[in-house]
DRENTI-966823 format. One record per residue: x, y, z of N, C-alpha, C in turn. Coordinates in steps of 0.1 Angstrom, whole numbers, padded with zeros to 4 digits. Example, Ala and Ser with C-alpha at 12.3 -4.5 7.8 and 13.67 -1.06 7.14 Angstrom:
REM residues 2
<r n_px="0132" n_py="-0057" n_pz="0078" ca_px="0123" ca_py="-0045" ca_pz="0078" c_px="0132" c_py="-0033" c_pz="0078"/>
<r n_px="0128" n_py="-0022" n_pz="0071" ca_px="0137" ca_py="-0011" ca_pz="0071" c_px="0129" c_py="0000" c_pz="0079"/>
REM end
This chain:
REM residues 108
<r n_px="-0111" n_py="0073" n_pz="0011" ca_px="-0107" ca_py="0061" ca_pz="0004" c_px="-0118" c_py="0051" c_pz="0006"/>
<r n_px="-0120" n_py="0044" n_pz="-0005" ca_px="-0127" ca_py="0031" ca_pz="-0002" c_px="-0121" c_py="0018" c_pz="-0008"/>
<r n_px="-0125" n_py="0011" n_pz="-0001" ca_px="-0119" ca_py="-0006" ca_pz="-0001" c_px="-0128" c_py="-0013" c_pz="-0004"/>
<r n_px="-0125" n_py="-0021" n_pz="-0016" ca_px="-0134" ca_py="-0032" ca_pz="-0019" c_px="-0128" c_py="-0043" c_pz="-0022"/>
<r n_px="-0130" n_py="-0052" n_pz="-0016" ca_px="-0126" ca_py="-0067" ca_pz="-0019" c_px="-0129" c_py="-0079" c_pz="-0022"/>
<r n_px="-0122" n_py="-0087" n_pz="-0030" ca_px="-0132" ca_py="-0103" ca_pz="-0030" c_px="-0113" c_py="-0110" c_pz="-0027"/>
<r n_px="-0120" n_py="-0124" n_pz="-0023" ca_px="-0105" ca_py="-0134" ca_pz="-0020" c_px="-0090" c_py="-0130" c_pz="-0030"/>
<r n_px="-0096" n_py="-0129" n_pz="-0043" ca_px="-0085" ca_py="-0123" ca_pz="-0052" c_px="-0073" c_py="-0113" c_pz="-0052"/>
<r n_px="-0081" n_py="-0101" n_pz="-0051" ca_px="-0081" ca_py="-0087" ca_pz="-0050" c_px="-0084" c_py="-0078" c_pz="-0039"/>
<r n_px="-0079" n_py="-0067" n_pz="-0039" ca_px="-0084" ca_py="-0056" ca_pz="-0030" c_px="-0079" c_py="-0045" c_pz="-0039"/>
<r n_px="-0092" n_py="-0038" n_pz="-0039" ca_px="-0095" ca_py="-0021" ca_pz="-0047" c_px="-0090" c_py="-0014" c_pz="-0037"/>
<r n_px="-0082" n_py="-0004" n_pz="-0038" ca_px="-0086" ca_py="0006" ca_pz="-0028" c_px="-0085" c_py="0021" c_pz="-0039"/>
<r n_px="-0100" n_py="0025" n_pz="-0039" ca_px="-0099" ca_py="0036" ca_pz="-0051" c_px="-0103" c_py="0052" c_pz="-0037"/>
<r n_px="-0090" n_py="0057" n_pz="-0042" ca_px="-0093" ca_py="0076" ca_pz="-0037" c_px="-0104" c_py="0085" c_pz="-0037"/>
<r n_px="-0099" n_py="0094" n_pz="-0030" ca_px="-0108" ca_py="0105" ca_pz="-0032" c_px="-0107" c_py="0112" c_pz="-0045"/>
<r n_px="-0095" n_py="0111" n_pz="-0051" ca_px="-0088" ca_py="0118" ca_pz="-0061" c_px="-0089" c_py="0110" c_pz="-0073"/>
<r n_px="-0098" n_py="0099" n_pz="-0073" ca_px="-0101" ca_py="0089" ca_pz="-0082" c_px="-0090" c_py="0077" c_pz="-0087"/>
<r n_px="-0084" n_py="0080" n_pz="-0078" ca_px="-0069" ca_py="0069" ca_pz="-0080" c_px="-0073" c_py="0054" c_pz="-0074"/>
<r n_px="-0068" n_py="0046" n_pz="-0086" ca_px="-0075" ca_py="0029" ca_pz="-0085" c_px="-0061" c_py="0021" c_pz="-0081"/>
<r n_px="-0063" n_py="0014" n_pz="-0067" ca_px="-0051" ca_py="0005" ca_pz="-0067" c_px="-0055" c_py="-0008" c_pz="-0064"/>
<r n_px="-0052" n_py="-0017" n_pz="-0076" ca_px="-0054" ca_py="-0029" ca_pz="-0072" c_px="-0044" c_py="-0039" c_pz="-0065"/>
<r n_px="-0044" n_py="-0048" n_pz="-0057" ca_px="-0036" ca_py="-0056" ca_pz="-0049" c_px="-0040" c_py="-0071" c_pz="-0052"/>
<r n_px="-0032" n_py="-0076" n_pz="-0055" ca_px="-0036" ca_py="-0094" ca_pz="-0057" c_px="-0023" c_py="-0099" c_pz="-0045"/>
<r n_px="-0032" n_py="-0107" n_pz="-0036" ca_px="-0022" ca_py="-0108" ca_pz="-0027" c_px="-0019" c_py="-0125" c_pz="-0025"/>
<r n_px="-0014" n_py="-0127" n_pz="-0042" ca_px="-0008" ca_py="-0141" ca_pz="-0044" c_px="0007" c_py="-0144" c_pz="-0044"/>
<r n_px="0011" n_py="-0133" n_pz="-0040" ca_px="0027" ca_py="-0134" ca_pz="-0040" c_px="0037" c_py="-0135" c_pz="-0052"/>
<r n_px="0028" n_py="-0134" n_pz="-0064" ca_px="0040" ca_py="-0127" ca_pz="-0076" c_px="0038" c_py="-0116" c_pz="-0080"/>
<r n_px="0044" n_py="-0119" n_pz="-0087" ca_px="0050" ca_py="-0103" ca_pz="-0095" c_px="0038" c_py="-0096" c_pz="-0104"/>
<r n_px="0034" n_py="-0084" n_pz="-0103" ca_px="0021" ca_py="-0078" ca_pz="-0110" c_px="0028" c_py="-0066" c_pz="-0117"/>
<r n_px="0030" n_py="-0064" n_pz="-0129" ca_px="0032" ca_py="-0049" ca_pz="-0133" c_px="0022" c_py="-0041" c_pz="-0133"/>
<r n_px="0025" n_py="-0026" n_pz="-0136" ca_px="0014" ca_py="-0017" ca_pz="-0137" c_px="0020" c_py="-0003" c_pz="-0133"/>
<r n_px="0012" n_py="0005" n_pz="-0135" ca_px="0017" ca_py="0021" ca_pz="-0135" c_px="0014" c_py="0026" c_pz="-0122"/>
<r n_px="0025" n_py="0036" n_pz="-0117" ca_px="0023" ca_py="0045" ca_pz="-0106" c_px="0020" c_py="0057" c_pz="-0110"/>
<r n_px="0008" n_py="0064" n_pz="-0110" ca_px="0006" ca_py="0076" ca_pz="-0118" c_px="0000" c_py="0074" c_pz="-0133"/>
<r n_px="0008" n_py="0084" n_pz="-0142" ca_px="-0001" ca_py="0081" ca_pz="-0154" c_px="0011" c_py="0072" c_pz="-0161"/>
<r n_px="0024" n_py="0071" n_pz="-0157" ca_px="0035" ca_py="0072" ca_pz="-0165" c_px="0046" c_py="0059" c_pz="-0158"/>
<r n_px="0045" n_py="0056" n_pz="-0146" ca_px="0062" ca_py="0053" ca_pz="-0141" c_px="0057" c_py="0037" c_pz="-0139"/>
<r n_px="0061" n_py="0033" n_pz="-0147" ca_px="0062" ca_py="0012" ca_pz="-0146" c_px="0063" c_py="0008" c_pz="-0129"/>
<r n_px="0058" n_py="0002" n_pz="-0126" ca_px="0058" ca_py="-0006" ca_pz="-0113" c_px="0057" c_py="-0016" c_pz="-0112"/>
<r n_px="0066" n_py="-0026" n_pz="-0105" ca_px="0059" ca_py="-0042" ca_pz="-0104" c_px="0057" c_py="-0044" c_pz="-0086"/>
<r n_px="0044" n_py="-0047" n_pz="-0082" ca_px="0047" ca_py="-0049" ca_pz="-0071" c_px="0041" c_py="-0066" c_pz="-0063"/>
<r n_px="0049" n_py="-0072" n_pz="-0053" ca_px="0044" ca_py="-0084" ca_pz="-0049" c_px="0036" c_py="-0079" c_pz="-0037"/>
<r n_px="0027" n_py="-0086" n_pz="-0038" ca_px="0017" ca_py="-0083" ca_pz="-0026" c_px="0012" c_py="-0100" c_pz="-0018"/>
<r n_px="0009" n_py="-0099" n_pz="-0007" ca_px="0006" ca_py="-0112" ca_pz="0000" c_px="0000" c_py="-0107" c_pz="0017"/>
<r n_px="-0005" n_py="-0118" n_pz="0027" ca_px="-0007" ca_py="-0116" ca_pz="0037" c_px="0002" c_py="-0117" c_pz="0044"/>
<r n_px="0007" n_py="-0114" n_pz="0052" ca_px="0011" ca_py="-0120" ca_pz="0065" c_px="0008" c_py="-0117" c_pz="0078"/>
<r n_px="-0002" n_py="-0128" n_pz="0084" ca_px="-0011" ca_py="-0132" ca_pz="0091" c_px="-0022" c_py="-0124" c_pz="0086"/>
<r n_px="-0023" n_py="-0111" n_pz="0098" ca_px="-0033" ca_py="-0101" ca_pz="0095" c_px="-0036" c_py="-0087" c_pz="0089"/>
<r n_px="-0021" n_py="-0091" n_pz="0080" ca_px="-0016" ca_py="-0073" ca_pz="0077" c_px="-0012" c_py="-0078" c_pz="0061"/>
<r n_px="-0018" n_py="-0071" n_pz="0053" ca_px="-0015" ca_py="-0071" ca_pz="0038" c_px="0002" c_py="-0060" c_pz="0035"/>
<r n_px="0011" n_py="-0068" n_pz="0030" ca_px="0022" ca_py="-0066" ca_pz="0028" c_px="0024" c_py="-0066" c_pz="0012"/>
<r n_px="0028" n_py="-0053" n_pz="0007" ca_px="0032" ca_py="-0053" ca_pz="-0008" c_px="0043" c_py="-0046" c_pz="-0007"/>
<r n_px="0052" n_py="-0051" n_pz="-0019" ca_px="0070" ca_py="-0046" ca_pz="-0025" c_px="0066" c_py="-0041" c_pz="-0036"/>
<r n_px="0064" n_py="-0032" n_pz="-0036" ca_px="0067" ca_py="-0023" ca_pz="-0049" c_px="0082" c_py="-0020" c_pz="-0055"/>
<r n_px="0085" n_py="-0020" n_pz="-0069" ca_px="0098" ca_py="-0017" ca_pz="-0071" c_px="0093" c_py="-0008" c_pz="-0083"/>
<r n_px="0097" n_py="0008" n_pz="-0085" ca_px="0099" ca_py="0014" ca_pz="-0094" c_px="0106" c_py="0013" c_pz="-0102"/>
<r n_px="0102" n_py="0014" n_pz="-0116" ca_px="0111" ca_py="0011" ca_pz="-0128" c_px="0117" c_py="0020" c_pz="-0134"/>
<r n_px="0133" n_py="0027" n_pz="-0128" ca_px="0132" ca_py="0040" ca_pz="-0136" c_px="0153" c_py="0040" c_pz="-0130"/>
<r n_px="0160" n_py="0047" n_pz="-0136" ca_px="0174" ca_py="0049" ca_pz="-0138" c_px="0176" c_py="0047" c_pz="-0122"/>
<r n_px="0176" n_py="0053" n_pz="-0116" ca_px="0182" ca_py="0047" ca_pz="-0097" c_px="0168" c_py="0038" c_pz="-0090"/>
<r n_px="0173" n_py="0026" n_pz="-0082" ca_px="0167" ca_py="0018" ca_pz="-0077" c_px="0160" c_py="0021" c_pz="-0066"/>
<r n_px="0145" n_py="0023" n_pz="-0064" ca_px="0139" ca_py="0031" ca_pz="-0054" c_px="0128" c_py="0014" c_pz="-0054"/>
<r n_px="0127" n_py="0010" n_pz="-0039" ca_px="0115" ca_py="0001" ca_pz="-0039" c_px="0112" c_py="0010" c_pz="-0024"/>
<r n_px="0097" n_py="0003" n_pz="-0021" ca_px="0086" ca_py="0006" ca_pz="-0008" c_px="0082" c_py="-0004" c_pz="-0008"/>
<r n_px="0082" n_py="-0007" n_pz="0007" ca_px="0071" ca_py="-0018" ca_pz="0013" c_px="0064" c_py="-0010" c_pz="0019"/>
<r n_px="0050" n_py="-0016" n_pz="0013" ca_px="0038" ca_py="-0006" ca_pz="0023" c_px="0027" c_py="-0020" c_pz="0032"/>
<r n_px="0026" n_py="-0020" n_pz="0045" ca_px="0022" ca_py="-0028" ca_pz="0049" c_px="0005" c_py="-0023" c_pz="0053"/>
<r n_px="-0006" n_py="-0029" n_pz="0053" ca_px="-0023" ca_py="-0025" ca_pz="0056" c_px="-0024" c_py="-0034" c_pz="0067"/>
<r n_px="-0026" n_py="-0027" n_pz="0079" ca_px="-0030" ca_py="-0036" ca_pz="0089" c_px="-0047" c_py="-0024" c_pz="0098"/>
<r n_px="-0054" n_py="-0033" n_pz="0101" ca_px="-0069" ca_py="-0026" ca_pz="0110" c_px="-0059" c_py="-0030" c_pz="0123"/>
<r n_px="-0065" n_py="-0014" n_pz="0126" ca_px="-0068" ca_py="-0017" ca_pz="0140" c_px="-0074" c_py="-0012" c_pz="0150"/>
<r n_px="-0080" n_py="-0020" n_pz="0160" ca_px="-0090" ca_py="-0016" ca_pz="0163" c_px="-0087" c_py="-0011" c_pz="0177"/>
<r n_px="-0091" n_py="0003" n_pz="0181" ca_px="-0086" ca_py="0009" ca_pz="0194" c_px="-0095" c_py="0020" c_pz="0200"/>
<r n_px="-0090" n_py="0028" n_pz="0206" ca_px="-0102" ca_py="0036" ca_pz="0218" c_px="-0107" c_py="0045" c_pz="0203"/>
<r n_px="-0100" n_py="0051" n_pz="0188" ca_px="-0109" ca_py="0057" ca_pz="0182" c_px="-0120" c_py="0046" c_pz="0168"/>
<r n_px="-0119" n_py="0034" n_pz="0178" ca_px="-0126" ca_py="0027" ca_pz="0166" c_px="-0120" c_py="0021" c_pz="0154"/>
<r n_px="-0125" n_py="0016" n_pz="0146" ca_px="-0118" ca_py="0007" ca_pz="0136" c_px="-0106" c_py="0018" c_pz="0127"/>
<r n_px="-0095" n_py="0015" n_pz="0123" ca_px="-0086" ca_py="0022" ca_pz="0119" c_px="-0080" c_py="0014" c_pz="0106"/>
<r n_px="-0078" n_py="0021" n_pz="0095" ca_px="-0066" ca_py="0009" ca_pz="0084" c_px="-0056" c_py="0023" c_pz="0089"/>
<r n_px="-0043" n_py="0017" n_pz="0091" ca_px="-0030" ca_py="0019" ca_pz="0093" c_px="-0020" c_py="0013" c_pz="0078"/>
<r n_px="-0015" n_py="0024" n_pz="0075" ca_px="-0007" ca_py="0021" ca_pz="0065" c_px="0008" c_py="0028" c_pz="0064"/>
<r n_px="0016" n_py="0018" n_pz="0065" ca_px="0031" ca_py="0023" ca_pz="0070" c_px="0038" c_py="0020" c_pz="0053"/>
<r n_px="0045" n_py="0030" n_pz="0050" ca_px="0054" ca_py="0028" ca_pz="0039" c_px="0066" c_py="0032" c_pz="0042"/>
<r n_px="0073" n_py="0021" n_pz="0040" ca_px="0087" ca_py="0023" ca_pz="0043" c_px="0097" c_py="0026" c_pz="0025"/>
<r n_px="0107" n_py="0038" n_pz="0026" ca_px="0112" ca_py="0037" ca_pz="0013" c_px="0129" c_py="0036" c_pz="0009"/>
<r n_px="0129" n_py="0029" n_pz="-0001" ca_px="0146" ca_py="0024" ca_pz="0002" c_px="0150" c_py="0028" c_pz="-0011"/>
<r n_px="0161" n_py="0036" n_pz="-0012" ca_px="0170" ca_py="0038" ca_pz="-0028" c_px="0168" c_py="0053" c_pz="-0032"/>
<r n_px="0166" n_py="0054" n_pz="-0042" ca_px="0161" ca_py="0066" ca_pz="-0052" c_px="0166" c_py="0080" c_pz="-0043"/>
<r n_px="0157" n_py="0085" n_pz="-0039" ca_px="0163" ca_py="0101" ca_pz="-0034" c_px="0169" c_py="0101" c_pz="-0020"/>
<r n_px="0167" n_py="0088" n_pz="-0012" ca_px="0167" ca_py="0090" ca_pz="0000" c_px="0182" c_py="0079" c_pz="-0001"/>
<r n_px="0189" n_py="0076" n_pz="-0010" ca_px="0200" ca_py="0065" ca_pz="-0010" c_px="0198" c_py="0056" c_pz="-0002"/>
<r n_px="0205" n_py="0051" n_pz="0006" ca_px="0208" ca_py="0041" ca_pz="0017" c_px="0199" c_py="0042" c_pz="0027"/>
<r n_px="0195" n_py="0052" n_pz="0033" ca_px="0184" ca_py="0057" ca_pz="0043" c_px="0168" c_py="0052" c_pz="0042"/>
<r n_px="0161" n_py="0045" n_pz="0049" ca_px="0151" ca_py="0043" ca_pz="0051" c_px="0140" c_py="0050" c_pz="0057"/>
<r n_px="0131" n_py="0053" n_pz="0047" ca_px="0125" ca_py="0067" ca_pz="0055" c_px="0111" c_py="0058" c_pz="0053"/>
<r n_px="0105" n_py="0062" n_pz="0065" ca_px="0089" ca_py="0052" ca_pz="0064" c_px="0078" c_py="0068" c_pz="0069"/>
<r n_px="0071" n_py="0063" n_pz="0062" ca_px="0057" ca_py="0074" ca_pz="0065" c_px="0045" c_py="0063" c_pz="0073"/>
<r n_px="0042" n_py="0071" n_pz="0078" ca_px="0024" ca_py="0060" ca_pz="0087" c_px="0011" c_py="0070" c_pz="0081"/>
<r n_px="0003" n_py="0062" n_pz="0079" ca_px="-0011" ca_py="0069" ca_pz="0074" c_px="-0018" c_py="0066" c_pz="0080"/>
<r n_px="-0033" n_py="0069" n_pz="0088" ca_px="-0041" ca_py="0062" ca_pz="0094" c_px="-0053" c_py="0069" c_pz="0087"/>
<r n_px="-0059" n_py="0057" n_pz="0085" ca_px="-0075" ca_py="0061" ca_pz="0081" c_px="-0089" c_py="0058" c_pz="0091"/>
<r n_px="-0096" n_py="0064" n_pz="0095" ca_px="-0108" ca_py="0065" ca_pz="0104" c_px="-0113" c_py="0055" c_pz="0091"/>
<r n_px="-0120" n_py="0048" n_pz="0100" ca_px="-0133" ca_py="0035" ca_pz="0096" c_px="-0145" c_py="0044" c_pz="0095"/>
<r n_px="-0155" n_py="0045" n_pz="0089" ca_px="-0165" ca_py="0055" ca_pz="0084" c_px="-0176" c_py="0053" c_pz="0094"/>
<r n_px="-0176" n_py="0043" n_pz="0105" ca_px="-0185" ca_py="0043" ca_pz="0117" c_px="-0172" c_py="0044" c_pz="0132"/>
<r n_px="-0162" n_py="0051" n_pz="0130" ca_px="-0157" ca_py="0051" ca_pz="0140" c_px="-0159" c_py="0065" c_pz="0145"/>
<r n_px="-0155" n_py="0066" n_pz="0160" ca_px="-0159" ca_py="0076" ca_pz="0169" c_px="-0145" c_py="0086" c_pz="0164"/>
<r n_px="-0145" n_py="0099" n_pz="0164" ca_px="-0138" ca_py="0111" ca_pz="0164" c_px="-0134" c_py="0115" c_pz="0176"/>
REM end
């Protein structure tokens, strides 16, 4: 993955060529998940961890908060990305995934 940013925005485009942009002004932004599924999501800081709501637009109510926080520890700079998911297949149940990504000068 790579990240690019200015005050406005944050790119983070894949390996798989997938483009996600983040405006982290605290309204509402539509746009697509995939090639097809409507999304609106709010994005903002808080403090040092970028926080976005995503809400899928589709017959049962499925949203994710996914929060971007660095951190910096014994393997080096790290983006951590925790998505937590509410509705849709999982009902009532909150099921969160963590992702960690190695910093491209961190130690292995």
């Amino acid at each position: 993955m790579t990240i690019d940013g200015i005050p406005e925005a944050i790119v983070l485009t894949y390996n798989d060529r997938r483009v996600v942009r983040l405006l982290p002004d605290g309204r509402e932004h539509a746009g697509l998940a995939g090639t097809s599924m409507r999304v609106t999501r709010v994005t903002q800081w808080d403090d040092t961890t970028l926080v976005t709501e995503i809400q899928l637009d589709s017959r049962v109510k499925f949203e994710i908060e996914q929060t971007y926080h660095v951190h910096d520890g014994e393997y080096g700079l790290q983006l951590v990305v925790t998505s937590r998911f509410n509705g849709g297949p999982f009902g009532r149940e909150t099921r969160e995934i963590r992702r960690v990504y190695d910093g491209e000068n961190s130690s292995n």
